[in-house]
N, C-alpha and C positions, 0 to 999 in steps of 0.2 A: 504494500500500500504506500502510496507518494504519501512524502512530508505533506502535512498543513498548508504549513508559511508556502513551501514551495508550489502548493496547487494552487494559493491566492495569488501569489505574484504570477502565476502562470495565466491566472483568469485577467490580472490587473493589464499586463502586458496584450491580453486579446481588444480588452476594453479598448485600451490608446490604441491600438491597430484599426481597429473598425471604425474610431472617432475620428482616426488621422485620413484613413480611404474617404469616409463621409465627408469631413471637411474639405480636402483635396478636391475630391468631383464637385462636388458642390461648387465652391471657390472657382475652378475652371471653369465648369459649364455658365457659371454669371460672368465672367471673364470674356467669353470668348461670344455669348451671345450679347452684351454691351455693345461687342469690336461689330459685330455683324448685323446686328438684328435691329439694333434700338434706332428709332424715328425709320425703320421700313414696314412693310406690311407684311402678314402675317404668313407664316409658311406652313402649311397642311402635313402634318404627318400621316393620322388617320383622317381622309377626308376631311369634316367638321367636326368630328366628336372629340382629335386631338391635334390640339395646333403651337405651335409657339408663336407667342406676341409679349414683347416684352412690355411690362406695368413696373411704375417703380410704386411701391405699397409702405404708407407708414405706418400704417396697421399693423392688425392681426389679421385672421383666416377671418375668407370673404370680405374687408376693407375695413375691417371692424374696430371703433378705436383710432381711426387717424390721426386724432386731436391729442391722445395720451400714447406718442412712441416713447415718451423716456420709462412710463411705466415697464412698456414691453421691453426696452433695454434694463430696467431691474430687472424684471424675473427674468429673462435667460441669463444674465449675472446669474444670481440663486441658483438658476438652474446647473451651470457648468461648475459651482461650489459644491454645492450637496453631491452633484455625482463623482468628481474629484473624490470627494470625503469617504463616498460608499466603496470605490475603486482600492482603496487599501482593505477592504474586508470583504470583498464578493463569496459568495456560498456557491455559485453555478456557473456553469459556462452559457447559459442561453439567459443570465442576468446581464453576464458582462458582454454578450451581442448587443441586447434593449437598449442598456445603459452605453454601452458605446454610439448607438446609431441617434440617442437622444443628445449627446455628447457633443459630436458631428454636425448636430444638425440645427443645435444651439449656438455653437461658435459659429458655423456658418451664417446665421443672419445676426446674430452679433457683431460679427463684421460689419455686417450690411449696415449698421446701425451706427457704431463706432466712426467710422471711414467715408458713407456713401454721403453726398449732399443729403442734408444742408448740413451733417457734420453735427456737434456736440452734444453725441449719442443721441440723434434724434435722426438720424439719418434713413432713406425710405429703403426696403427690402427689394431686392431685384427680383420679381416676379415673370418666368415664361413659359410654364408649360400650362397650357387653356384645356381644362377638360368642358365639354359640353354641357352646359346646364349646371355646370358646379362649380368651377373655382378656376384661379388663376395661381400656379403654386411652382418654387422652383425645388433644386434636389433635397435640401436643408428640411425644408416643409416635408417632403414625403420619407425622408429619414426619420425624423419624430414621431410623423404619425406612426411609422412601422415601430419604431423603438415602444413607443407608448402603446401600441395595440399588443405588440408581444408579451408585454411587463402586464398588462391587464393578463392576458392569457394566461402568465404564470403566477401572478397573484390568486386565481381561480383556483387553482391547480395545487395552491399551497406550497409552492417553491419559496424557499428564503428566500430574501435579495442578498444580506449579509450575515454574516457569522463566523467568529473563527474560534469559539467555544465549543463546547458539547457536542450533540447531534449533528446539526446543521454544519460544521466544518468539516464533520468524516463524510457525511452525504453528498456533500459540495467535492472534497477530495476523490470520493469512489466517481462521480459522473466525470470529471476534469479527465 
């Protein structure tokens, strides 16, 4: 049976890998649809159901909140703490996927927020992929939402998130 310590640091090490790919794509794909896309018209992927058009959003999901973006740059603040905080004691390997893609996907429009006009963390979210009747959302958004649906799933399911006591750190070690 693996060391403890050494299964955490083995799940901590998964976390930053999936936070750093998530950031990464993320970070590029607004990068490079900026250089290409922004003030042209809209390019069809799936017909109309999936398009890119770039929106700069100072929002939340669906526009929500324009008026309060520094609120939104506190909590993915909170957000990229707490999960730092959890990443030294993860119990599982499919916590530290959640927690990495939520990770990723918070720094990624943290950025956005930090850096993009108008600047001092109030900056708008670069928004380009258009689904049909739903939303306008770029890779950062759909990293959360998976990070967060997965974490709901395993909440369900009764998985720790953290622990490196008792049970839940041999449980966490035997899955690793």
């Amino acid at each position: 049976m693996p060391d403890v310590t050494t299964s955490v640091r083995r799940r901590a090490y998964l976390l930053w890998a999936v936070a750093a790919l998530a950031y990464a794509v993320d970070l590029g794909t607004k990068l490079a649809v900026v250089a290409k896309l922004e003030g042209r018209t809209t390019v069809s992927v799936l017909g109309d159901w999936l398009v890119l058009r770039v929106q700069r959003n100072p929002g939340a999901a669906f526009g929500m909140g324009a008026a309060t973006t520094i609120v939104f740059t506190l909590v993915a603040t909170a957000v990229v703490v707490v999960v730092i905080r959890y990443s030294r004691r993860l119990a599982s390997t499919p916590w530290a996927v959640a927690l990495g893609l939520l990770l990723g996907g918070a720094l990624g429009n943290l950025t956005d927020r930090v850096f993009r006009t108008p600047g001092d963390f109030q900056g708008a979210v670069v928004d380009f992929i258009a689904v049909r009747d739903f939303s306008v959302m770029n890779l950062a958004d759909w990293a959360i939402t998976c990070g967060c649906g997965l974490a709901v799933v395993l909440s369900f399911r009764g998985a720790p998130a953290t622990g490196t006591t008792g049970a839940s750190a041999e449980a966490g070690a035997r899955e690793a």
